[in-house]
N, CA, C and O atoms as a Tinker XYZ file with bonds, in Angstrom:
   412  protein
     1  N     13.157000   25.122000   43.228000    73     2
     2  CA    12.900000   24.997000   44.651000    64     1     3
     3  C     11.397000   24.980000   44.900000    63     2     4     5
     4  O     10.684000   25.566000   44.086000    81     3
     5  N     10.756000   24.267000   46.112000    73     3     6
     6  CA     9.724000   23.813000   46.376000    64     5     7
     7  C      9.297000   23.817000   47.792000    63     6     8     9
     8  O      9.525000   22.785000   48.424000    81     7
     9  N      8.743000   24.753000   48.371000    73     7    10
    10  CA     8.499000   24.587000   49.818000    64     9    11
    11  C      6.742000   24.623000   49.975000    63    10    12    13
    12  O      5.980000   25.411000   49.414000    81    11
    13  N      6.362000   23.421000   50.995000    73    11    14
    14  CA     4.978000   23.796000   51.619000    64    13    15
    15  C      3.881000   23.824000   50.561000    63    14    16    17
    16  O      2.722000   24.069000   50.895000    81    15
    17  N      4.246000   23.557000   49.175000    73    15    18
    18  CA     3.589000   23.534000   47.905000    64    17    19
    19  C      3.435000   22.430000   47.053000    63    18    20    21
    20  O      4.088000   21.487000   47.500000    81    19
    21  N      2.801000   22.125000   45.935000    73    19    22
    22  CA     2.995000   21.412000   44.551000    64    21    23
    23  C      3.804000   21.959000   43.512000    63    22    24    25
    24  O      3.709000   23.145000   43.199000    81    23
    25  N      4.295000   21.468000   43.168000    73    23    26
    26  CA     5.010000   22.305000   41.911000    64    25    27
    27  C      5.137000   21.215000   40.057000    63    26    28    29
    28  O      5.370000   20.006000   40.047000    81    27
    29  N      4.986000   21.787000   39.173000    73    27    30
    30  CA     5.532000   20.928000   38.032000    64    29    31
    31  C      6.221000   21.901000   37.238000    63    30    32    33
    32  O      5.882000   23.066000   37.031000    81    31
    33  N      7.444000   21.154000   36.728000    73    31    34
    34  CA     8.176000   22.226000   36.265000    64    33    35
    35  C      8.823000   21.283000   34.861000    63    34    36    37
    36  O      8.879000   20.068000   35.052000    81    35
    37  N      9.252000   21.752000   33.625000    73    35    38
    38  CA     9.439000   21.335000   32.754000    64    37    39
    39  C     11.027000   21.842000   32.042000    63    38    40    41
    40  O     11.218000   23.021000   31.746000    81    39
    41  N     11.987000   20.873000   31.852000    73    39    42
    42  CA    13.575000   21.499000   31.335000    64    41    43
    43  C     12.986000   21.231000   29.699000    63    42    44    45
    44  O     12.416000   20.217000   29.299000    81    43
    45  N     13.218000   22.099000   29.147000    73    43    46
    46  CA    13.059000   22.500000   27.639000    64    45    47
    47  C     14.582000   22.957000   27.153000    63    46    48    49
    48  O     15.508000   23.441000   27.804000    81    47
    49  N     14.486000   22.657000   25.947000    73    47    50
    50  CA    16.351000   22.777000   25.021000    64    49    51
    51  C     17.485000   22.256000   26.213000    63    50    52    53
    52  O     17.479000   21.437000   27.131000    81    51
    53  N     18.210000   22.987000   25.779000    73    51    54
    54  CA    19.899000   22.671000   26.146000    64    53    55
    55  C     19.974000   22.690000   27.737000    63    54    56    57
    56  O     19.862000   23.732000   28.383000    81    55
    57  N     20.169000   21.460000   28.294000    73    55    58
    58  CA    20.951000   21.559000   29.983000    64    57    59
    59  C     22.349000   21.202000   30.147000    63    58    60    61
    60  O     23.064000   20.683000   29.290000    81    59
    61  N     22.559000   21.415000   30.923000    73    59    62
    62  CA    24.031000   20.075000   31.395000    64    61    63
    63  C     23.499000   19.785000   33.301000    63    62    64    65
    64  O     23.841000   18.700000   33.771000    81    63
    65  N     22.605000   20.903000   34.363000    73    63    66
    66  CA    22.648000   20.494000   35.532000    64    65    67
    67  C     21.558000   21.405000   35.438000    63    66    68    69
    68  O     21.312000   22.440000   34.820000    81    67
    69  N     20.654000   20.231000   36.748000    73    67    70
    70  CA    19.429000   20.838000   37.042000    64    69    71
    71  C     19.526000   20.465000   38.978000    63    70    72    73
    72  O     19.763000   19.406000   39.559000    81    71
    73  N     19.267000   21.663000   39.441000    73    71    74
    74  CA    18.925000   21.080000   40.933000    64    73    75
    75  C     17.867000   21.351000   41.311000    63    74    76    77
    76  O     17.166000   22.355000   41.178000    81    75
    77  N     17.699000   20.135000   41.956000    73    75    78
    78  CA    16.191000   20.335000   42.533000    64    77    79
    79  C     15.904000   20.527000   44.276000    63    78    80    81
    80  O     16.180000   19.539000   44.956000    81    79
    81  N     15.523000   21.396000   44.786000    73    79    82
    82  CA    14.879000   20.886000   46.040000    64    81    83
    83  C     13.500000   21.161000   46.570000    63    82    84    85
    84  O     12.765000   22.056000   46.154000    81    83
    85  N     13.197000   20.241000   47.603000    73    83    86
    86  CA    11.773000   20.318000   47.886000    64    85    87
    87  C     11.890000   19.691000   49.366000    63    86    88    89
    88  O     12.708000   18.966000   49.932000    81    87
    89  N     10.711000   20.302000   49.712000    73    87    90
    90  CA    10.785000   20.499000   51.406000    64    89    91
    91  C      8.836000   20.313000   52.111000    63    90    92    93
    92  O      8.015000   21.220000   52.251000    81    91
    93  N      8.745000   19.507000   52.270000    73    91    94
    94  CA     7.045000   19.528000   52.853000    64    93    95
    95  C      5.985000   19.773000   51.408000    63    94    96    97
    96  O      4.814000   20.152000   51.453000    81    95
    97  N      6.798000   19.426000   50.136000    73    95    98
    98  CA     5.932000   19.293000   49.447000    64    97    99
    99  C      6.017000   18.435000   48.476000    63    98   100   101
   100  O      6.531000   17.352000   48.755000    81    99
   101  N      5.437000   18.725000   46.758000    73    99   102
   102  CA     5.626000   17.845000   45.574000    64   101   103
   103  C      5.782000   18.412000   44.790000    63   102   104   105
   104  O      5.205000   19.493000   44.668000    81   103
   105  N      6.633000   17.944000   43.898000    73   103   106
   106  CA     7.563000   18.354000   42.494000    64   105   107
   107  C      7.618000   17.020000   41.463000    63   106   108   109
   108  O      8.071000   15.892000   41.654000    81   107
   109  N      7.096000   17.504000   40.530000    73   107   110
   110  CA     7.347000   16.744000   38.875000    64   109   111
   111  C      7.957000   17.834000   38.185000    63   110   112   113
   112  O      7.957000   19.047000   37.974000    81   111
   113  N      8.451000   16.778000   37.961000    73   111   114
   114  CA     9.661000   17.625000   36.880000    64   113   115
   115  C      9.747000   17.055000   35.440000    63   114   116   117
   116  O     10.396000   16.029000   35.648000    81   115
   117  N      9.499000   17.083000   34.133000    73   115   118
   118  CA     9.495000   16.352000   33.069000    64   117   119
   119  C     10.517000   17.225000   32.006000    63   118   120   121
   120  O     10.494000   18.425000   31.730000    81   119
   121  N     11.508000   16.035000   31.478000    73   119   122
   122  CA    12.524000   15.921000   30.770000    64   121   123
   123  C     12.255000   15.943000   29.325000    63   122   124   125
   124  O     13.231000   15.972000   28.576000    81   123
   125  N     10.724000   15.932000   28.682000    73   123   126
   126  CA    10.386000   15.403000   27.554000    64   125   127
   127  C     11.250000   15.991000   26.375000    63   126   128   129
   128  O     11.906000   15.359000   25.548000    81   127
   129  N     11.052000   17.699000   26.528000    73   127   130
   130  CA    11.712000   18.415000   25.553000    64   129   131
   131  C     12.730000   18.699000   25.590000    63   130   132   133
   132  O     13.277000   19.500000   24.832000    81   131
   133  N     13.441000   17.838000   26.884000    73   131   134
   134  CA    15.330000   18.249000   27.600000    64   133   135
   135  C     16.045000   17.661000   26.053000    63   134   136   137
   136  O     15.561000   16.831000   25.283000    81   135
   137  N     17.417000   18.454000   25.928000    73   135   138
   138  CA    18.070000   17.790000   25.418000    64   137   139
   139  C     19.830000   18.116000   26.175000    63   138   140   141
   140  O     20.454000   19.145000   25.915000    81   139
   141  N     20.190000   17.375000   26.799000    73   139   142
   142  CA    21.811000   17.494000   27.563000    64   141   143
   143  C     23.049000   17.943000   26.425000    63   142   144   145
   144  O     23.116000   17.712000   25.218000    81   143
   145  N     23.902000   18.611000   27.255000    73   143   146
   146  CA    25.113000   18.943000   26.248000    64   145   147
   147  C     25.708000   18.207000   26.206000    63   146   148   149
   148  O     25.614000   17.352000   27.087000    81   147
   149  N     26.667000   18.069000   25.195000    73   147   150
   150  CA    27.226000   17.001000   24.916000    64   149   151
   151  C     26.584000   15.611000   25.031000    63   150   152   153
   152  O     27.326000   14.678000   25.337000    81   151
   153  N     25.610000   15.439000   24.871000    73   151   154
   154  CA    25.448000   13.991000   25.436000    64   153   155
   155  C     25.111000   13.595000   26.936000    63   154   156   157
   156  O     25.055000   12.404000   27.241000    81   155
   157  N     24.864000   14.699000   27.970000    73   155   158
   158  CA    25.234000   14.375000   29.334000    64   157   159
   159  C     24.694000   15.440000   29.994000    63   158   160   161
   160  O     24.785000   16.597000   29.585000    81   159
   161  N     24.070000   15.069000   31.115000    73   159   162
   162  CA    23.886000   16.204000   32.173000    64   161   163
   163  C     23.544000   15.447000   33.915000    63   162   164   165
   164  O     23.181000   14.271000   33.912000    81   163
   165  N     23.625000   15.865000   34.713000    73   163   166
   166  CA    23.362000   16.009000   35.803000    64   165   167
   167  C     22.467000   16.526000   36.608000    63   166   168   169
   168  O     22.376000   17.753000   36.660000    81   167
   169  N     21.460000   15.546000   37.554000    73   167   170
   170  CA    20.344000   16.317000   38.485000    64   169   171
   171  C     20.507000   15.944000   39.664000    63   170   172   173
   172  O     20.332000   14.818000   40.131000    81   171
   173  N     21.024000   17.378000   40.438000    73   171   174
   174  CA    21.132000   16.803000   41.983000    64   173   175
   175  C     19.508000   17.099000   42.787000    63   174   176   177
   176  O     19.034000   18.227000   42.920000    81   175
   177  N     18.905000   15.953000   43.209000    73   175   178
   178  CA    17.767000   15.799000   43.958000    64   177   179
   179  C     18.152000   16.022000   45.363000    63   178   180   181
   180  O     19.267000   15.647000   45.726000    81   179
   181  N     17.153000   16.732000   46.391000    73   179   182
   182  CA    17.710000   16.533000   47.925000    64   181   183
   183  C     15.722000   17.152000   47.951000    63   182   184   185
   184  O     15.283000   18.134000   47.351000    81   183
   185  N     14.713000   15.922000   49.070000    73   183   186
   186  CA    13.138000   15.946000   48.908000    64   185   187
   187  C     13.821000   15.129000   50.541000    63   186   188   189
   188  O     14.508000   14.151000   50.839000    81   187
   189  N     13.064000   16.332000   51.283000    73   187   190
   190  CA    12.305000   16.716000   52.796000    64   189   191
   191  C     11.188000   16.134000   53.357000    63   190   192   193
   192  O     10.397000   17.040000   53.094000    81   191
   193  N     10.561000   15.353000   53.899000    73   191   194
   194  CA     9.117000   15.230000   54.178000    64   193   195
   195  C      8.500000   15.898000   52.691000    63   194   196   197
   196  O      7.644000   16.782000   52.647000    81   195
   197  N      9.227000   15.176000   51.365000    73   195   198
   198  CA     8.095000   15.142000   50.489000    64   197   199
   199  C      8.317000   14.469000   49.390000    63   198   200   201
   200  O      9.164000   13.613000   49.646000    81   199
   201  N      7.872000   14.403000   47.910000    73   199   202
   202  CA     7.658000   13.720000   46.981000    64   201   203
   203  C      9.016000   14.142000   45.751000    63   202   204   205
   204  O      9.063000   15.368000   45.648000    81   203
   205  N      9.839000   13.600000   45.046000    73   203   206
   206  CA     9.825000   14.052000   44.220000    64   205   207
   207  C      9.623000   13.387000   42.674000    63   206   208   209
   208  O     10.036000   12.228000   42.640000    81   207
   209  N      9.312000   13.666000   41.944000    73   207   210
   210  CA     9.045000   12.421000   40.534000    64   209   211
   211  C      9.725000   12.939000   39.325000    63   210   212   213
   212  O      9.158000   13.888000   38.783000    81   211
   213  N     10.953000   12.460000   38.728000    73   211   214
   214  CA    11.398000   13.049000   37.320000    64   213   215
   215  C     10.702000   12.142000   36.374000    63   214   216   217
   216  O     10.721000   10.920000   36.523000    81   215
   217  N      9.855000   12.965000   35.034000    73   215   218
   218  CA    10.174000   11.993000   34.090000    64   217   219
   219  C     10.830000   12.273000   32.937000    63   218   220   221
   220  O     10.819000   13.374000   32.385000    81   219
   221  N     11.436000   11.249000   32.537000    73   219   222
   222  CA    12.647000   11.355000   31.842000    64   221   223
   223  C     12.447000   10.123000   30.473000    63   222   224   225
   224  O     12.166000    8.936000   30.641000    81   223
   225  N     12.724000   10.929000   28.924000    73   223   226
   226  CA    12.548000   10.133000   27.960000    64   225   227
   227  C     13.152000    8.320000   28.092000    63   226   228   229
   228  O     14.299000    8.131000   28.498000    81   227
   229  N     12.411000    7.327000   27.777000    73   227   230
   230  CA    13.015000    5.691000   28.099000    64   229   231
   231  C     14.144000    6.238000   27.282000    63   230   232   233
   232  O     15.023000    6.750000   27.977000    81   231
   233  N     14.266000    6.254000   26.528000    73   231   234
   234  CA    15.646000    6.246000   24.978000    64   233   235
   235  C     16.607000    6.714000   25.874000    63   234   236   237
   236  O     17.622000    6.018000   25.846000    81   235
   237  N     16.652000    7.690000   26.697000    73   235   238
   238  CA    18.080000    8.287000   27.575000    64   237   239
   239  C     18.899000    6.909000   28.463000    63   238   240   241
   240  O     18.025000    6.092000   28.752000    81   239
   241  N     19.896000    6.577000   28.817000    73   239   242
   242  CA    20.657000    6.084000   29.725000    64   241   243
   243  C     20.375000    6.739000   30.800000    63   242   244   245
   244  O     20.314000    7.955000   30.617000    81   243
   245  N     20.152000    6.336000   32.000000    73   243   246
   246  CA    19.916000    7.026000   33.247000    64   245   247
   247  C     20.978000    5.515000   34.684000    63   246   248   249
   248  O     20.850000    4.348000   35.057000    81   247
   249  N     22.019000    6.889000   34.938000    73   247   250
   250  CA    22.901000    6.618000   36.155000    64   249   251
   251  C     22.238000    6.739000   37.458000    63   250   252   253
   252  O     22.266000    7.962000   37.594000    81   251
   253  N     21.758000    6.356000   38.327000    73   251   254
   254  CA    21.519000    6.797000   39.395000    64   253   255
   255  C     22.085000    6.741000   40.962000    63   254   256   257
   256  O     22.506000    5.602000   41.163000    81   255
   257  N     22.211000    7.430000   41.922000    73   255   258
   258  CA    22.788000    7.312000   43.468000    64   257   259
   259  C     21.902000    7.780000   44.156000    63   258   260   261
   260  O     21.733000    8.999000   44.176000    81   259
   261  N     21.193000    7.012000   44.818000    73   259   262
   262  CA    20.234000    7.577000   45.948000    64   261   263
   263  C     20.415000    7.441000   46.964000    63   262   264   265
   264  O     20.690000    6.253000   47.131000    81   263
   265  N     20.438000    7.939000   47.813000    73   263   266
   266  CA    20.477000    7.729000   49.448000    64   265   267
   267  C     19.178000    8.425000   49.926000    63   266   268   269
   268  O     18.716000    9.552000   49.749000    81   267
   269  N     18.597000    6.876000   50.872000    73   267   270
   270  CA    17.237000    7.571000   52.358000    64   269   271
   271  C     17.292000    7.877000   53.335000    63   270   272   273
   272  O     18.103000    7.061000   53.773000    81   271
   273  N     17.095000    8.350000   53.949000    73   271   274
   274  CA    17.129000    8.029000   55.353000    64   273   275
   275  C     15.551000    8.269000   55.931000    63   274   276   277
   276  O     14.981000    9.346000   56.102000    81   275
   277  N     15.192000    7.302000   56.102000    73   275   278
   278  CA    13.640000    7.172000   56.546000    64   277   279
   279  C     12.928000    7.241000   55.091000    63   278   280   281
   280  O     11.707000    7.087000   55.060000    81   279
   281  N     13.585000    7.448000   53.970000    73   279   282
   282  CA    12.418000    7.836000   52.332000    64   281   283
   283  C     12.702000    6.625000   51.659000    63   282   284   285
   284  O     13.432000    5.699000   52.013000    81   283
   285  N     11.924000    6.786000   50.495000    73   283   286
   286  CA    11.664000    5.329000   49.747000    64   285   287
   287  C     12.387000    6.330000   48.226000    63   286   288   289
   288  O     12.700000    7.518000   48.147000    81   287
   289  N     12.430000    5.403000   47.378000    73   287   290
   290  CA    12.608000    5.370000   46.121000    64   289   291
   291  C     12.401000    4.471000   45.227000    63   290   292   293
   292  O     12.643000    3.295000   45.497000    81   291
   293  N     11.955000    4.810000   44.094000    73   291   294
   294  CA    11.958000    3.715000   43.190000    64   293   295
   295  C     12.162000    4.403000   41.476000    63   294   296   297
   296  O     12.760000    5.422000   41.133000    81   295
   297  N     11.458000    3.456000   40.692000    73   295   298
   298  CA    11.781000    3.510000   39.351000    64   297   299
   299  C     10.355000    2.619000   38.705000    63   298   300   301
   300  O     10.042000    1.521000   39.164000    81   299
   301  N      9.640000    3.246000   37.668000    73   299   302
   302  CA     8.879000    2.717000   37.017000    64   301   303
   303  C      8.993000    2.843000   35.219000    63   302   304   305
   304  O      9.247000    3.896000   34.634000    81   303
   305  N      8.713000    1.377000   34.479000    73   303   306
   306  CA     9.963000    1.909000   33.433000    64   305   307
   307  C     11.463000    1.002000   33.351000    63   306   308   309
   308  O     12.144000    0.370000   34.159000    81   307
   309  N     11.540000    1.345000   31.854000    73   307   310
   310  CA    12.798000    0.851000   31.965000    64   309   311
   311  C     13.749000    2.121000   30.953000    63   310   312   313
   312  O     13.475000    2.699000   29.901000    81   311
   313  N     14.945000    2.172000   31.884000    73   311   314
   314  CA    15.787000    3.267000   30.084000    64   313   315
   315  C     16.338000    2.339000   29.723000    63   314   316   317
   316  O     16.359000    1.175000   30.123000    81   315
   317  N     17.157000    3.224000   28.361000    73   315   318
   318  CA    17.772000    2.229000   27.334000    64   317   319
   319  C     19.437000    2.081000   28.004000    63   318   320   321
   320  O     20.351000    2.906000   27.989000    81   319
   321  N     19.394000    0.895000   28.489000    73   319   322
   322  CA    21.004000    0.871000   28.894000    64   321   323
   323  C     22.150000    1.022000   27.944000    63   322   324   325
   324  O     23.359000    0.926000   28.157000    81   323
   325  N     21.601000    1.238000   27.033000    73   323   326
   326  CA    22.676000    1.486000   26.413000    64   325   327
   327  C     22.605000    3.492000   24.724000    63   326   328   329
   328  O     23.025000    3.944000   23.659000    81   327
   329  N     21.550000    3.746000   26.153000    73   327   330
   330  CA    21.171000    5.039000   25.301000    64   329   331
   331  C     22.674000    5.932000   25.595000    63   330   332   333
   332  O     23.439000    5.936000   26.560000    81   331
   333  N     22.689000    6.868000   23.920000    73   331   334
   334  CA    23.570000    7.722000   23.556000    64   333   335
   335  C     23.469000    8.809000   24.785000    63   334   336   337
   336  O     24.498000    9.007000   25.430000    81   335
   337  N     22.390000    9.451000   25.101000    73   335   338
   338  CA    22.173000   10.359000   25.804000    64   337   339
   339  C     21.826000    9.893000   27.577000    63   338   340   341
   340  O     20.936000    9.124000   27.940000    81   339
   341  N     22.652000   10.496000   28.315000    73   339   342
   342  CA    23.454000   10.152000   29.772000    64   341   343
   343  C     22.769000   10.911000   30.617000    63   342   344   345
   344  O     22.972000   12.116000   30.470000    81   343
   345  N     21.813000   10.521000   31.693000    73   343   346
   346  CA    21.736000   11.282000   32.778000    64   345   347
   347  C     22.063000   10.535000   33.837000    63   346   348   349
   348  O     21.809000    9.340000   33.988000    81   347
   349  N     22.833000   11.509000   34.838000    73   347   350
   350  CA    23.161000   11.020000   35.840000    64   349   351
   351  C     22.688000   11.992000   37.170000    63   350   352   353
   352  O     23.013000   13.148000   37.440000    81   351
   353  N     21.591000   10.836000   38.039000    73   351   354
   354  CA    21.220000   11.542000   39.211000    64   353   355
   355  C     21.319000   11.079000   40.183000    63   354   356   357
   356  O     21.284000    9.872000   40.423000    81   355
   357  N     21.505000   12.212000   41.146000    73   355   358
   358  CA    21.764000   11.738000   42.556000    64   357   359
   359  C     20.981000   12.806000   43.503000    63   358   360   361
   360  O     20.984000   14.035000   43.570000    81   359
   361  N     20.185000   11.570000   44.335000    73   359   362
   362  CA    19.095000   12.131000   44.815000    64   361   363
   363  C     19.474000   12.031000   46.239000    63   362   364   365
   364  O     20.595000   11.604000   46.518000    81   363
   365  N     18.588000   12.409000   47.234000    73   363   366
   366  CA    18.625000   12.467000   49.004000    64   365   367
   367  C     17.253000   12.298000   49.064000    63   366   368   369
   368  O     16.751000   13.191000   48.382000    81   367
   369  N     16.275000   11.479000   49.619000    73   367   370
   370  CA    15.009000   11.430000   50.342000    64   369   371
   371  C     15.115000   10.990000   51.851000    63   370   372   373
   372  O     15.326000    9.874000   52.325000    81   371
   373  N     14.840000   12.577000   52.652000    73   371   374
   374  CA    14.928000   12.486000   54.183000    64   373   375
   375  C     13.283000   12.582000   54.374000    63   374   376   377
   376  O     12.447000   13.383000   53.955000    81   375
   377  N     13.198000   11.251000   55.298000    73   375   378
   378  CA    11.506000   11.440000   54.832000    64   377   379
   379  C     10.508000   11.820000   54.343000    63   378   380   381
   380  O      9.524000   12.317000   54.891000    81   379
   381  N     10.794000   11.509000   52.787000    73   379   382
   382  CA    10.329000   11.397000   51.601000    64   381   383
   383  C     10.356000   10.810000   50.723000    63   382   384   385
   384  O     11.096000    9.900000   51.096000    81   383
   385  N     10.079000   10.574000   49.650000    73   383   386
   386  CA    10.230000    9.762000   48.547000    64   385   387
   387  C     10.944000   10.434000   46.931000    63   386   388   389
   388  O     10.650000   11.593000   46.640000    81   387
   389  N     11.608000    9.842000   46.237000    73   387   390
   390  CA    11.621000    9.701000   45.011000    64   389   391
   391  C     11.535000    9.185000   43.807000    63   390   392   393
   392  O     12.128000    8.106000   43.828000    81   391
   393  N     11.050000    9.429000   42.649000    73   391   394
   394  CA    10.619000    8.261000   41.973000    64   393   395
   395  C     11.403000    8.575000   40.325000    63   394   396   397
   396  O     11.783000    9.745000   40.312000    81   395
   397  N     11.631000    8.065000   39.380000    73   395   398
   398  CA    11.873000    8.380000   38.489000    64   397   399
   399  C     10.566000    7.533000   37.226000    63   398   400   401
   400  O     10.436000    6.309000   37.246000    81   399
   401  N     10.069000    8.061000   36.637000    73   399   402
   402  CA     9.496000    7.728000   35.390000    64   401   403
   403  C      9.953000    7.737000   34.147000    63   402   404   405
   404  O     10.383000    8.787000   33.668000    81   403
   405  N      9.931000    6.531000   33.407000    73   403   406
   406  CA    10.415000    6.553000   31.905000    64   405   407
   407  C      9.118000    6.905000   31.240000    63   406   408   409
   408  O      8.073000    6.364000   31.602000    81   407
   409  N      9.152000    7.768000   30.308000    73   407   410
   410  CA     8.449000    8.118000   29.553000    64   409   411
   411  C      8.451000    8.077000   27.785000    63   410   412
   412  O      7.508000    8.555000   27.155000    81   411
C-alpha cells in the first residue's frame, strides 16, 4: 500500500498473489527475483490519482485486464507469449496511470 508517497518495492522467492494499492502517489514494483508457484501467480492493481509501474522478467507470459476510468495504461517491452511462467494482472487506473515493463 501507497498513500501521498513514492514507494519501490521488490517480490523476492516464492509468490502466487501480490496486491497492490496506491492513492495520490507512485509505486514500482520489480519482479526480477519473483519466482510464482506452480508456474503462476496473480497481481491485483487498483492506482488513484497516481502512477503505478510493474517490472516484470520478458521470459514470463503476462495476461492482462485493465480497466480506466479517466487513467491511461500501457506496456513497454514485449513478454514471451509463450513463456512457461504465467502472470496474470488486473489492474484499475482511476485517474491515474499504469504501466508494465519487460525487463
Amino acid at each position: 500500500e501507497n498513500a501521498f508517497s513514492s514507494a519501490v518495492k521488490y517480490v523476492a522467492g516464492d509468490f502466487d498473489k501480490v496486491d497492490v494499492e496506491n492513492a495520490f502517489g507512485s509505486m514500482q514494483i520489480y519482479f526480477a527475483d519473483a519466482q510464482p508457484i506452480d508456474g503462476s501467480a496473480h497481481v491485483d492493481v487498483e492506482s488513484a490519482f497516481g502512477s503505478v509501474t510493474l517490472y516484470v522478467p520478458a521470459e514470463w507470459k503476462v495476461v492482462t485486464k485493465t480497466e480506466h476510468v479517466f487513467g491511461t495504461s500501457d506496456e513497454k517491452g514485449q513478454c514471451n507469449p509463450d513463456g512457461e511462467t504465467v502472470l496474470y494482472v488486473n489492474a484499475e487506473a482511476v485517474f491515474g496511470s499504469f504501466y508494465i515493463r519487460y525487463i
